[in-house]
N, C-alpha and C positions, 0 to 999 in steps of 0.2 A: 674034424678040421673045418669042414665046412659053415657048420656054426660058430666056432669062435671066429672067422672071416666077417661070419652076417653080425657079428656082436661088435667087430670091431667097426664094420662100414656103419657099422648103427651108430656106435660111441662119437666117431669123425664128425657125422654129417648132426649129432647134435650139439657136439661142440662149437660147429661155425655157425651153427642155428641160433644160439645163446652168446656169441662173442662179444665182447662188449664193441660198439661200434666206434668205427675210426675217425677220432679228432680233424677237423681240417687246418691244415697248417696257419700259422696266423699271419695276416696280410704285411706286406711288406711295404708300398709305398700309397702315397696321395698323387693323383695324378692334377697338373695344371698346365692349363691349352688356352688361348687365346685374349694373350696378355693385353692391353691395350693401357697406356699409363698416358697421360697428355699434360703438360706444363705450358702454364701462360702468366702474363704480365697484365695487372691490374693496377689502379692508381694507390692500395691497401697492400702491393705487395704481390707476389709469384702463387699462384694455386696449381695443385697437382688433382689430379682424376685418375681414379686406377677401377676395370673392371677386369677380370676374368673368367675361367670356367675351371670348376673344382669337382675332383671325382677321385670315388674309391671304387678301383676297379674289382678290390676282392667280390669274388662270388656270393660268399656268405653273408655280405651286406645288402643283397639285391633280393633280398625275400620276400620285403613287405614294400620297402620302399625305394623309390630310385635313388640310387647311391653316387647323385648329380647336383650341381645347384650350378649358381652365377654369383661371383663374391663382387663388390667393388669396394671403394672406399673415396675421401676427399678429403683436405685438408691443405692450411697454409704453410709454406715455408718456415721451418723453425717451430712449430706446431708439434705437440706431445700426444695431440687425440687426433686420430686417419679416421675418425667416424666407420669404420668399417662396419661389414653387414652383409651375408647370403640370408637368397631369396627361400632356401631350405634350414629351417633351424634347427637343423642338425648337424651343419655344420655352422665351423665361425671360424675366423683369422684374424692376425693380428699384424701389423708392421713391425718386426721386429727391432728392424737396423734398416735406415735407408741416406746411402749415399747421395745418389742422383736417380732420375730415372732410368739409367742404364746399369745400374746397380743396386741392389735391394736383397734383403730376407723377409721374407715372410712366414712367419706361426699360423698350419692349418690344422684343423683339428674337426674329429667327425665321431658320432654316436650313431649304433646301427642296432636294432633286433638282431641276434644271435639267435636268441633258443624264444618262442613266443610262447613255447610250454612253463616255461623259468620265467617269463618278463625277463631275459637274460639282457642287457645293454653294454655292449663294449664301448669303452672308448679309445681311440687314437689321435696322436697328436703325432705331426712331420712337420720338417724346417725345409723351407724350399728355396733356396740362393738363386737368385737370380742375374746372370754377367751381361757383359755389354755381346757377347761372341750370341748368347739366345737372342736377341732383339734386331730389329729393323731401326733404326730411325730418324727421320726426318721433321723437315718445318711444314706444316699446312697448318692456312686459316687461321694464319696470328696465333699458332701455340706450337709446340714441338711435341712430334709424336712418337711412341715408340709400339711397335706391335710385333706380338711373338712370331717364330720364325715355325716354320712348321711340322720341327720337332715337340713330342713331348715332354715338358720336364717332371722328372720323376723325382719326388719329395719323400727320403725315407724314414718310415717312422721310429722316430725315439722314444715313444711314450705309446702306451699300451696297458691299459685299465680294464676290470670288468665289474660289473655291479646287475647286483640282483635287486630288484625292483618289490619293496613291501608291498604288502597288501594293499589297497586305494583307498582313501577316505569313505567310501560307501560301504566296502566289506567290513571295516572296524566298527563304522554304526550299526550294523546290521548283525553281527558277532556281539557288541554291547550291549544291546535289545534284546535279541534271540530268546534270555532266557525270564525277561521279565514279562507279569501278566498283568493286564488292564487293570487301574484303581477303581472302584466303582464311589463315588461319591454319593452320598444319602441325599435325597429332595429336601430344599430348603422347608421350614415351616413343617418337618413329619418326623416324625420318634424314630429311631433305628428299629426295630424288629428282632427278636432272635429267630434259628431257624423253626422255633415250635410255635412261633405266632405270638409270642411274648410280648414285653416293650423289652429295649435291653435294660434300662433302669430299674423295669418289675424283676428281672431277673437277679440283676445283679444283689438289688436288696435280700431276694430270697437267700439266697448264695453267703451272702455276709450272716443270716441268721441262722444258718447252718453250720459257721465255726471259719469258714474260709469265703474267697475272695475270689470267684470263678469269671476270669476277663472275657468279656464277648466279642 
């Protein structure tokens, strides 16, 4: 009895020894803090300014890289392109829909190291609505301002990708090479040689008066 006890505390303890390890749940939203959007009047028409601060608070994305940046954007009234842009290129956004500055959507989206054993890279993408109830706003300095309030807006993600990352252009040349070996080039102005100290020409003719055609 007592051995099949030690057979089975053996069995248990190699079981969770070998277990395949546990997944971590997959991130749920983009976090965005410190809205800051300003609108003014030019003699060309109304311009808008928008910066803020973009983060994936998932754990698994804080490996290698801080999973932070600062996004902003610019553009005119009636305008198709917000020139937008984070200071981390790992992430990027977009203006989705925008009403006024007290109302907007914004498309953020973000690639992180997963697995650096894999080159694993997820990507996600969140839609973040933005109402007049988050914001502050008022007039200062000839424009009108609006700045977030300071709650978090939490942007949930819709969109969730993952890609494995090929090999780099230097291991495929180095894979393509691997098995070739040096050409060696014969000196201008000198006879080839065979390896018995021949000429290859004295060779070859030899070769031909013997019934065959031996290539050196």
């Amino acid at each position: 009895m007592q051995f099949l006890a030690l057979l089975t505390t053996l069995c248990l303890s190699l079981a969770s020894t070998y277990a395949a390890p546990i997944e971590p749940p997959p991130p749920e939203v983009l976090e965005v803090d410190d809205i800051d959007i300003r609108k003014w009047s030019e003699g060309n028409g109304t311009s808008y300014k928008i910066s803020f601060q973009l983060r994936n608070p998932y754990p698994e994305a804080n490996i290698e890289y801080h999973a932070i940046t600062t996004c902003s954007g610019f553009w005119k009234e009636g305008a198709n392109d917000y020139n937008t842009e984070c200071a981390n290129d790992a992430f990027s956004w977009d203006m989705e829909e925008f009403v006024s500055s007290e109302q907007f959507t914004m498309t953020l989206d973000h690639s992180y190291v997963l697995d650096l054993a894999r080159d694993e890279f997820p990507h996600v993408g969140a839609t973040a609505v933005v109402k007049k109830e988050d914001l502050n706003c008022h007039d200062v300095d000839g424009c009108y301002e609006c700045l977030q309030k300071g709650e978090t807006i939490e942007a949930q993600i819709d969109e969730m990708s993952s890609a494995i990352a090929g090999p780099s252009q230097q291991q495929e040349d180095d894979t393509a090479t691997s098995g070739k070996t040096d050409e060696v080039t014969p000196p201008k102005n000198e006879t080839p040689t065979s390896t018995n100290g021949e000429s290859a020409s004295t060779t070859a003719s030899a070769s031909t008066n013997a019934g065959y055609t031996n290539a050196v």
